[in-house]
N, C-alpha and C positions, 0 to 999 in steps of 0.2 A: 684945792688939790685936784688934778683929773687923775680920772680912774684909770688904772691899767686896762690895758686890751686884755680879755681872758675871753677863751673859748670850750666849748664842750669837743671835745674829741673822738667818743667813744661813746659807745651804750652796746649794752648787752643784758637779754632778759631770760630767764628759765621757762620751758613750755609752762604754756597755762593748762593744767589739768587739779582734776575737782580734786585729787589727792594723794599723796606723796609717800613712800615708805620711810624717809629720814626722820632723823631725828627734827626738834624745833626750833635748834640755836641756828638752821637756814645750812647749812655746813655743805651740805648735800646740794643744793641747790648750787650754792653759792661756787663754786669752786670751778665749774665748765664755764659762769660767767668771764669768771677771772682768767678761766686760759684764754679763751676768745678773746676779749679785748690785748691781753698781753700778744698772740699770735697776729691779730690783723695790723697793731701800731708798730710791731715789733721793740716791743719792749721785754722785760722782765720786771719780774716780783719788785727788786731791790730799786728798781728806777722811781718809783712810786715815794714822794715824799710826803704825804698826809693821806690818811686813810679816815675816811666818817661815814657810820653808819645807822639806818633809823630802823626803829623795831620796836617791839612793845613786850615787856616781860610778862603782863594778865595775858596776852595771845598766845605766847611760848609755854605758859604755868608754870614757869623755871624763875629761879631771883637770878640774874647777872647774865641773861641769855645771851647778848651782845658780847660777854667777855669770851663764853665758850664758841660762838660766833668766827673768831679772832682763830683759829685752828682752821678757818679755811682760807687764810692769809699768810699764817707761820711768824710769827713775835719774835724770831732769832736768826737774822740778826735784830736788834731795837727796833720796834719804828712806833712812829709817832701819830699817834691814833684820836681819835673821838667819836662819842657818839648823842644823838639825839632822840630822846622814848617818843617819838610819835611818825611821820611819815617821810620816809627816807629822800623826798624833796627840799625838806629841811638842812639834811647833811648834806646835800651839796649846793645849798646857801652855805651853811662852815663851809663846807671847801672852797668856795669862790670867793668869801672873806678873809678865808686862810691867804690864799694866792696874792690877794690882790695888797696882804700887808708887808709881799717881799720876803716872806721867810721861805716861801715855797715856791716850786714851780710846775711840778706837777702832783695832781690828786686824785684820790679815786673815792668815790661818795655810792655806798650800796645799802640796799632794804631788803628784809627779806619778813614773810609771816606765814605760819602753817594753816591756813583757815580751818583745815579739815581736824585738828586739833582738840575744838570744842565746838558749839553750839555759837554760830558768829553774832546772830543779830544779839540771842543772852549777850554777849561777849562786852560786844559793843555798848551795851546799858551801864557799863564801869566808867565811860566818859560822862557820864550826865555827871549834874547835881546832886552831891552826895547825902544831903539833905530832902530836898522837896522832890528826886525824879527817879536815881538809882533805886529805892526803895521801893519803886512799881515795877522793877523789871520789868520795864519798854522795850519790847524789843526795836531793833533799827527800822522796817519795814512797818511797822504802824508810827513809830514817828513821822517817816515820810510820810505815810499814810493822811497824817493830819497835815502836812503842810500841800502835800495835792490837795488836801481838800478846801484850803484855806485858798490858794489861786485859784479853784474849779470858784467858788460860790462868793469871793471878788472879781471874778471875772477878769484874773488874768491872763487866764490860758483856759483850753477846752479839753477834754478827751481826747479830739481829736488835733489837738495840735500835740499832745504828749508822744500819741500814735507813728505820728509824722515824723520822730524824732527817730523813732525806730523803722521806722518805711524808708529811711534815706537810706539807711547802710544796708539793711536785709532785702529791700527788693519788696517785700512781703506790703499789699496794697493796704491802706488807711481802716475802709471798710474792716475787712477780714481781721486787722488787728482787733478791734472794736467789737466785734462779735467771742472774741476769747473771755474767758469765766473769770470774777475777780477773785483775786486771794489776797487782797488785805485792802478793801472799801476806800478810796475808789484803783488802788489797782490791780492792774493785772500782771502777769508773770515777766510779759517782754518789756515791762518797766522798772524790774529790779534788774539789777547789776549781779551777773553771776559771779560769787565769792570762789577763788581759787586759792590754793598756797602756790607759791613764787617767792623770785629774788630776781633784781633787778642793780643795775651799775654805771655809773657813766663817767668816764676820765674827764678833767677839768684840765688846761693848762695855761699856763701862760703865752702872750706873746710870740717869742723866740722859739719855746719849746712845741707849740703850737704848728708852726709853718715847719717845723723840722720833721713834725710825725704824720701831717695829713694833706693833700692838696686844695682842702675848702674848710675851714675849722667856721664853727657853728658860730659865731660870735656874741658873747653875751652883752646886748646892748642897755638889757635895764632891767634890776630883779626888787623888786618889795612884795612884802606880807604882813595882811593887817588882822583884825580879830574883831569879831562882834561879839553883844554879850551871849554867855552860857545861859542865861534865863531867856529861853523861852516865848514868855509872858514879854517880854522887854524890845523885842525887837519884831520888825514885820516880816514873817516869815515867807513873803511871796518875794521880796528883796535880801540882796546883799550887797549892804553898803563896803563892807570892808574889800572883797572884789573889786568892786565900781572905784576907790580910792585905792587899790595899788593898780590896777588898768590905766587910771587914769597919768599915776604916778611914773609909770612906767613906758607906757604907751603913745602918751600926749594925745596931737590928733592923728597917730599915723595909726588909723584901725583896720585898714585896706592890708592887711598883711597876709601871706598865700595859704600859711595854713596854721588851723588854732587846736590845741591838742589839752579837751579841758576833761578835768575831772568828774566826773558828774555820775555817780550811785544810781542815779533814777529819771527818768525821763523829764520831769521835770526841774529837775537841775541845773539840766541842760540848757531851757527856757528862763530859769531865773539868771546863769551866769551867762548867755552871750546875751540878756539885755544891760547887765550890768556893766559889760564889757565894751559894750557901744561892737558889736562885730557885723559887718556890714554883709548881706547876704554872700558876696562873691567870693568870702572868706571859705576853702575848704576846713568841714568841722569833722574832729577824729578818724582821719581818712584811717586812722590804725584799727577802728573799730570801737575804740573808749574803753569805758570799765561798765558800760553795760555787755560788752563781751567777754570780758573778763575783768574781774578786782581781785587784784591779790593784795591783799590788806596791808598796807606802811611799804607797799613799793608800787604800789598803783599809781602815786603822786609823780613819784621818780620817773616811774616809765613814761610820761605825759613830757616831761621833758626832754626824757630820753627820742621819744621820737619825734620830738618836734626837733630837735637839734640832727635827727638821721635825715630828715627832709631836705636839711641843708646841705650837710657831709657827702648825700648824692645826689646833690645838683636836681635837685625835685621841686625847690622852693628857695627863694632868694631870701623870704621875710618870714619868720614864724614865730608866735605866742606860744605858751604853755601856762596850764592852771594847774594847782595842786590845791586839794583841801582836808581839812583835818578838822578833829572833833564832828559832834551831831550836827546835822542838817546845815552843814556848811558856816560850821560858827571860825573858823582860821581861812582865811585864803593867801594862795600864794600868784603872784602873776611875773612870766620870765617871757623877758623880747630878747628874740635871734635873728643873726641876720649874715648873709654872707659876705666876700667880698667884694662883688660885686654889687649887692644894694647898699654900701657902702660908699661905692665909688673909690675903694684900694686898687690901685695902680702895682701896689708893691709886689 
C-alpha cells in the first residue's frame, strides 16, 4: 500500500523563559499557541479533526494533567483526542498515523511542561530503572556527565570538539569556552541544555487539505523511531544505534539534506547523533539554536520538528531532518524527513 502524501502545516511555540506563572496542565502556555496557528491557516478550533498531546504527569505532580490540559482546547463540541506521557514528538507520530489511516484530515499534535515546577534534573531520575538506578537519585547532568566521560577517555570526541558545538551558534571562540569552570566533571555550563517551561504545536494535514491552507506544505517523506536498552551497563554509551537505524530507515542515502534540527541535552549529543546520522558537514545544524538554548521538557522533541518543517513552509530549505529523543541519555529516538515541493520534483 503507498502512503498518503501528509504534511506538516503549522508550528507554534510559547517564549522560552526559565518560568511561568500558570498553572502545570500547560493551559497557559498552551492557548496563544492555538490562536496563532488557527489565525495564520485561517482555520478554527472546530476545523481540527484529531487533537494528541505529549506531557508527563511526575513533571505536572498532577494525576490526569493532560485531561485538565484539554481546557485550552474546549471538549464541547466532542472532539476526538489522544494523548502520549512522554515527548510531544510522539503525538504527532499519532497524528500522522491517525491521517494517513483516512479517518482524518486534519490534526494538531501539542506538548507542553512546567520545568520550573520542581527540581528537573531530580525530576528526570523517575525515567531510570526503577530498580538498580532511580534509587541513587541521578541527577540528569551527572549521568551525561558520565557518558562525556566515557567518549573523552575512548577517544571519541575531545573537549574541544564538545566546545565547537557551542562556538557555531554563539560566536563565542573554542579557547574561551575551555577556560570556563566545570560544574558536573567533565562539564561545563555551555554544555548543558538550559531547562525552560514551554508548549509547543504543529498542524499535520493531509493532501488536499494541505495545498488548500499553505503555499509550500512541509512534506512528510519518512518518520521512524527506535529504542535502545534502559540498562545503562548494556549498551555503548559513546553510540546510538537506535538513531543510526531509523536515519537510516528513513533517510536511505539522501544525508545531503539543508537543514537538520536535532535534539541533543548536551553538547555531546550533539556529537553522538549526527555521527549516527551519517550528516554530512554541509548540513545546516539547529540553525534555531537546539535545546541547548532552550529545553522545555516533552515539547523540546516537537519543536525540532516544528522547525524543521518552518524551514520548508518559508521557502529557507527544500530538504529537512528532524530528531526527537526521549528517556536517559538518548535511550528512544525519533528521526522525521521533510521535504518541499519542489525537491520533490511536484509540478502540481
Amino acid at each position: 500500500m503507498t502512503m498518503p502524501r501528509i504534511a506538516i502545516i503549522g508550528f507554534a511555540h510559547s517564549p522560552h523563559v526559565e518560568q511561568t506563572f500558570g498553572t502545570t496542565n500547560g493551559v497557559e502556555m498552551l492557548m496563544p499557541c492555538f490562536a496563532k496557528l488557527y489565525a495564520e491557516l485561517g482555520i478554527s478550533r472546530t476545523d481540527i479533526d484529531f487533537w494528541c498531546s505529549g506531557s508527563s504527569d511526575y513533571l505536572a505532580g498532577r494525576a490526569f494533567s493532560f485531561i485538565s490540559a484539554i481546557d485550552s482546547i474546549g471538549a464541547v463540541p466532542p472532539i476526538n483526542e489522544s494523548h502520549v506521557e512522554m515527548d510531544a514528538a510522539w503525538a504527532a507520530y499519532e497524528a500522522w498515523v491517525k491521517i494517513a489511516t483516512g479517518e482524518v484530515d486534519l490534526a494538531l499534535a501539542y506538548g507542553f511542561g512546567k520545568t520550573s515546577a520542581g527540581t528537573m534534573d531530580l525530576t528526570l531520575a523517575l525515567q531510570t530503572d526503577p530498580y538498580t538506578v532511580a534509587p541513587l537519585w541521578p541527577d540528569a547532568r551527572s549521568l551525561a556527565a558520565l557518558q562525556a566521560r566515557t567518549g573523552l577517555e575512548s577517544g571519541a570526541w575531545t573537549e574541544a570538539d564538545m566546545a565547537a558545538v557551542v562556538a557555531r551558534t554563539t560566536g563565542a571562540s573554542v579557547e574561551e569556552l575551555l577556560a570556563a569552570p566545570l560544574v558536573a566533571d567533565p562539564l561545563r555550563a555551555h554544555d548543558l541544555s538550559r531547562y525552560t517551561d514551554g508548549a509547543a504545536a504543529v498542524i499535520l494535514a493531509s493532501e488536499d487539505r494541505a495545498r488548500e491552507l499553505v503555499a509550500n506544505p512541509a512534506w512528510i517523506t519518512g518518520w521512524d523511531h527506535r529504542i535502545d536498552s534502559p540498562n545503562f551497563g548494556a549498551r555503548d554509551l559513546t553510540d546510538s544505534p537506535s538513531t543510526r537505524l531509523a536515519a537510516d530507515t528513513v533517510l536511505g542515502d539522501h544525508r545531503a539534506v539543508d537543514v537538520a534540527e536535532i535534539y541533543a541535552p548536551f553538547t555531546h549529543s550533539e556529537l553522538i547523533l549526527r555521527t549516527a546520522m551519517k550528516l554530512p558537514d554541509s548540513v545546516r545544524i539547529n540553525p534555531s539554536g537546539g535545546a541547548l538554548a532552550a529545553n522545555p521538557m516533552f515539547a523540546a522533541g516537537l519543536e525540532r520538528v516544528g522547525f524543521a518543517a518552518s524551514s520548508i513552509l518559508a521557502g529557507e530549505a527544500n530538504t529537512a531532518v528532524a530528531h526527537a529523543t526521549s528517556g536517559p541519555l538518548l535511550q528512544q529516538n525519533m528521526v522525521v524527513a521533510l521535504s518541499s515541493d519542489a525537491a520533490a520534483g511536484d509540478e502540481n
